[in-house]
N, C-alpha and C positions, 0 to 999 in steps of 0.2 A: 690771975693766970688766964682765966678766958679771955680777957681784952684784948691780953699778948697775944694769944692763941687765934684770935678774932685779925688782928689786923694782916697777918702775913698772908689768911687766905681770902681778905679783902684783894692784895695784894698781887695773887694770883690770877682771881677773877680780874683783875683789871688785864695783867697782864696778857690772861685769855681771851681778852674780849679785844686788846691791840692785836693780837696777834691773829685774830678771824678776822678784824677790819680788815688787818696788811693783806693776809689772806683771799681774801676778797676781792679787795681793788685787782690783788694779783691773778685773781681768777677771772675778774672781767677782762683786761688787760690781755690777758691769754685767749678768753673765748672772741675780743673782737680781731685777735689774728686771722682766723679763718674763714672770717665774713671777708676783711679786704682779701683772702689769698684765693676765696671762693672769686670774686668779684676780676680779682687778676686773672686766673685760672680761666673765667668767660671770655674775657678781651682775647687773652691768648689763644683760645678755640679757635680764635675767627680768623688768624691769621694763619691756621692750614687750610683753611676755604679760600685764602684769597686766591692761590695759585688758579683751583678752579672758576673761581670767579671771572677771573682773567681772562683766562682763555675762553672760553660759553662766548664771553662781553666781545673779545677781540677778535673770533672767526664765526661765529654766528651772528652775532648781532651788529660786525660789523660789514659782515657779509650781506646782510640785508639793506644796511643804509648805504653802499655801495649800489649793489643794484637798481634800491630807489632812484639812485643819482642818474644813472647811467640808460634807466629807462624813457629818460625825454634826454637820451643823445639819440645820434647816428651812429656811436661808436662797432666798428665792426672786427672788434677784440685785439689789433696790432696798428699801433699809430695814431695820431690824434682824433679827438672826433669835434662834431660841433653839439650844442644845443638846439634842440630842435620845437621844443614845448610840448605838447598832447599828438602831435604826428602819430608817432607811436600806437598811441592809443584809437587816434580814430582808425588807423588804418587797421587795426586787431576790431572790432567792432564793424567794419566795411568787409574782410576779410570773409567769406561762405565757409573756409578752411577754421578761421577762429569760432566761429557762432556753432559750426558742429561739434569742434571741439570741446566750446563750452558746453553745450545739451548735452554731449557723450561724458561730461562730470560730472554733471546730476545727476544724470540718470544714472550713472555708476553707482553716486551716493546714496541716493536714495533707497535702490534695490537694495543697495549693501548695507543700510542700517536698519530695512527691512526686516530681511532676510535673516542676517548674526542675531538680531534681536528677538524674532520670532522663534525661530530655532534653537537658541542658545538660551531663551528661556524654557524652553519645551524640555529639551534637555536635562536642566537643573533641577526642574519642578520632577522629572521623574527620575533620575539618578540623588533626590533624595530622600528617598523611601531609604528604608532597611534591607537593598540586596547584600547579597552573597557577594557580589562581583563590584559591586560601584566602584569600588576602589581603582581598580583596573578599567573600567571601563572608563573613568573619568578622566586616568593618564591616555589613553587610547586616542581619545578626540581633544586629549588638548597638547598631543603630539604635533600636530601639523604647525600648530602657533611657534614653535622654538627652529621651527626650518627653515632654509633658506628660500625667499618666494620666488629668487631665480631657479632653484632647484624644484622645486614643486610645479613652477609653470612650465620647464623643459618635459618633466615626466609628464603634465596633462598636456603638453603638446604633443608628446606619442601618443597617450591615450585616442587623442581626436585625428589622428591623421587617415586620410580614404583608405590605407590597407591596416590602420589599426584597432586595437583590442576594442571600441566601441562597438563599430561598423561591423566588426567582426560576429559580435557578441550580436546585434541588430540581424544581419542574415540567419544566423545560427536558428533563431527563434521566430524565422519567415517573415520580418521584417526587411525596410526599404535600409542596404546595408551600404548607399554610395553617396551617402550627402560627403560635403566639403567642409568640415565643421568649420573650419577656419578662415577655409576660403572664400565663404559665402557672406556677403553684408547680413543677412537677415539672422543669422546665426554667429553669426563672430562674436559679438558682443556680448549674448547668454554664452557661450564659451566663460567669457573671461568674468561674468559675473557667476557661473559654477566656481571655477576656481577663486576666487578673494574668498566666497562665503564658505565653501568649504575648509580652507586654509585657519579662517578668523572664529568662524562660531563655539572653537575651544575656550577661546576669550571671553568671549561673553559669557559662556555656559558657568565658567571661574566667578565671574562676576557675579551672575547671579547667584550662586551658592554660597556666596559672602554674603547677598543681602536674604538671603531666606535661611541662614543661621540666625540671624535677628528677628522673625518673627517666633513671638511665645508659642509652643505646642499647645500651649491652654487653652487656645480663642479656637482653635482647628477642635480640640477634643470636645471643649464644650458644644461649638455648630455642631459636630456629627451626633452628639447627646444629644438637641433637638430636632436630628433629622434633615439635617442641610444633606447635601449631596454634594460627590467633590469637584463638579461645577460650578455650586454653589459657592463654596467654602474659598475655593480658589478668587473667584471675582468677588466678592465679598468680603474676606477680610485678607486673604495674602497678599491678592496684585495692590489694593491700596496702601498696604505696609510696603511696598516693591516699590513705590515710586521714584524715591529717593534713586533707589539702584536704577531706574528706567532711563532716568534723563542722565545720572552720570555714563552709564553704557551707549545710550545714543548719541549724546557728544561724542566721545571716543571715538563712535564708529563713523561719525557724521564726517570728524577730521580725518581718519585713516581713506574712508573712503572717495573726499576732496581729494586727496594726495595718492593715489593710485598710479605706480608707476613699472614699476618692475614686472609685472604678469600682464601686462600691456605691451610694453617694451618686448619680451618673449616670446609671448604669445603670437602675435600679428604685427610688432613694431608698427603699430596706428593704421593696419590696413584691413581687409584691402578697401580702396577707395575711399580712406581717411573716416571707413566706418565705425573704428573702434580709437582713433585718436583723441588723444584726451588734455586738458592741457600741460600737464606735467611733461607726457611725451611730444608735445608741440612745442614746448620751450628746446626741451632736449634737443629736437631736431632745427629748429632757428636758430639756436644759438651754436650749436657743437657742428651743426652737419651744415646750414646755410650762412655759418660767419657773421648770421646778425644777431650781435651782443646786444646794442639797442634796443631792438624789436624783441628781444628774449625776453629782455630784462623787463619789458613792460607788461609780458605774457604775465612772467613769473610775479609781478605784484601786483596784477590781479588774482592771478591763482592766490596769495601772500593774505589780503583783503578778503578773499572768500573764506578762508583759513578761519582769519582771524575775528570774522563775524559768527561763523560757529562758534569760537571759543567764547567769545562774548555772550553770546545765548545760553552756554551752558552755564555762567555765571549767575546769570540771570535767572535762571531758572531754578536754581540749588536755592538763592537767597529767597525767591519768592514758596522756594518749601520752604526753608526754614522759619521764615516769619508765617 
C-alpha cells in the first residue's frame, strides 16, 4: 500500500515540476515582451521629436548655410546675383564703419561678461545667507530678465533723455543736470552697456545660486571653526567649488553679449556717428536698410564665426574642468 500510495505522488511531483517548467518558459516569454515593447516604445519617442527636428534643421540651420552662400555674392535681395569670392569680406575689414563696429562688440562683450558676472555673483553670494526677504528680493532682480529688451530699452531711453528723470534727479542734488546721454559719443555706449547689465545680472545671480547650492556648508563651518574670515572662506574654498558655474555663466554671457542687438537698435539705432554700432545692428542696416544682401550676409558670418568660437571655448573649458 505505500508503493501504491508512493507512486501517484511521484506523479504529481512530476507533474508539478512540468507544470513550473511550462510556467516558466511562460513567464520568460512574457517578461521578454516588455524589453521589445520598451525598445519599441524608444524608437517611437523619437518620432515626435522629428517634427521638431525638422523645423530647428530647415529654418535655422538652413538659414545659416544660405547666408554662407550668399555672403561671396553681390546679391542685392531681388533678382540674380553673381559670385563674387572674398569681395565681401575684404571690403567689411577695409570698411572704418565695419572695424568700429567690430571694437563696439567687444567692447560690448566684454563689459557685459564683466559686469553680469561680477555682479550677479555678488548678489548670489549675499542673497544666500538666511534673510527674511531673499525670497522676494531674488524674484525683484531677476524680473528684468523675463522682459521685453525692446521694452526695457524704450523706458531707459526716457530715463536718459536731457529733460528726463536722470538729469533731473542730477540738478535736483546740484549736479551738472544737461549731458546728452544718448546723444553724446563719449557716453552713448555706457548708456547701453547700463541697460544689457542691468537687464541680464538676474541671470547670472540664478546661476550662481545653482552652483553655490552645491557647495557642502561643512568646508564653510569648519574654516570659520579655525578662524578664516568670510574673505577668506569665500576665495578659498567657495569661488574654487564656483568654477564650474564661472565659465558656464561667462560663455553664456560672452554669446548674449556678441549678439547685442535690440537695446542698440533702440536705444541710439548705432549712433550717433556709428558710436554705439555694433555688428548685429550693422548687418541689420546693410542688409534691410542699404539692400546689400551680399555685403550683410558676410557681416553676419562673421558675427556667425565669432559666436561660435565662444561656444567652442566654452566647451573647452568645461572638459578641461572635468578632466
Amino acid at each position: 500500500m505505500s508503493s501504491l500510495a508512493t507512486k501517484p505522488n511521484g506523479a504529481e511531483a512530476a507533474g508539478s515540476a512540468g507544470s513550473n517548467n511550462r510556467s516558466g518558459r511562460a513567464g520568460l516569454r512574457r517578461g521578454a515582451r516588455p524589453t521589445r515593447g520598451r525598445a519599441g516604445t524608444r524608437v517611437a519617442s523619437w518620432w515626435w521629436a522629428v517634427p521638431a527636428v525638422a523645423l530647428t534643421i530647415g529654418i535655422q540651420y538652413f538659414g545659416v548655410l544660405a547666408g554662407s552662400v550668399f555672403a561671396f555674392t553681390d546679391w542685392r535681395g531681388i533678382g540674380p546675383f553673381n559670385f563674387v569670392g572674398f569681395e565681401n569680406f575684404v571690403l567689411a575689414f577695409q570698411s572704418p564703419e565695419t572695424l568700429r563696429a567690430l571694437w563696439n562688440t567687444l567692447f560690448l562683450a566684454v563689459l557685459f561678461v564683466l559686469l553680469t558676472n561680477a555682479i550677479g555673483l555678488g548678489l548670489a553670494v549675499a542673497l544666500n545667507r538666511q534673510l527674511r526677504l531673499r525670497h522676494v528680493l531674488r524674484v525683484l532682480i531677476f524680473l528684468p530678465v523675463v522682459l521685453s529688451p525692446l521694452a526695457v530699452a524704450f523706458v531707459w531711453k526716457f530715463i536718459f533723455q536731457p529733460n528726463g528723470p536722470l538729469n533731473g534727479f542730477l540738478r535736483a542734488v546740484g549736479l551738472d543736470g544737461t549731458t546728452a546721454w544718448l546723444g553724446d559719443p563719449a557716453t552713448a555706449i555706457w548708456t547701453i552697456v547700463v541697460v544689457v547689465v542691468w537687464q541680464n545680472i538676474g541671470l547670472t545671480m540664478v546661476i550662481y545660486l545653482a552652483g553655490l547650492a552645491n557647495v557642502p556648508p561643512e568646508l564653510e563651518e569648519a574654516s570659520a571653526v579655525d578662524g578664516a574670515g568670510a574673505a577668506t572662506r569665500f576665495w578659498r574654498i567657495v569661488f574654487p567649488l564656483l568654477r564650474p558655474t564661472v565659465v558656464i555663466a561667462s560663455a553664456l554671457t560672452l554669446i548674449q553679449g556678441l549678439r547685442i542687438f535690440d537695446q542698440v537698435l533702440a536705444l541710439t539705432g548705432g549712433g550717433p556717428f556709428n558710436s554705439t554700432q555694433t555688428l548685429a545692428t550693422l548687418v541689420y542696416k546693410e542688409t534691410f536698410v542699404n539692400g546689400k544682401f551680399g555685403y550683410g550676409s558676410a557681416l553676419s558670418l562673421v558675427l556667425t564665426i565669432l559666436i561660435t568660437i565662444a561656444a567652442v571655448l566654452q566647451v573647452v573649458l568645461l572638459r578641461q574642468r572635468e578632466d
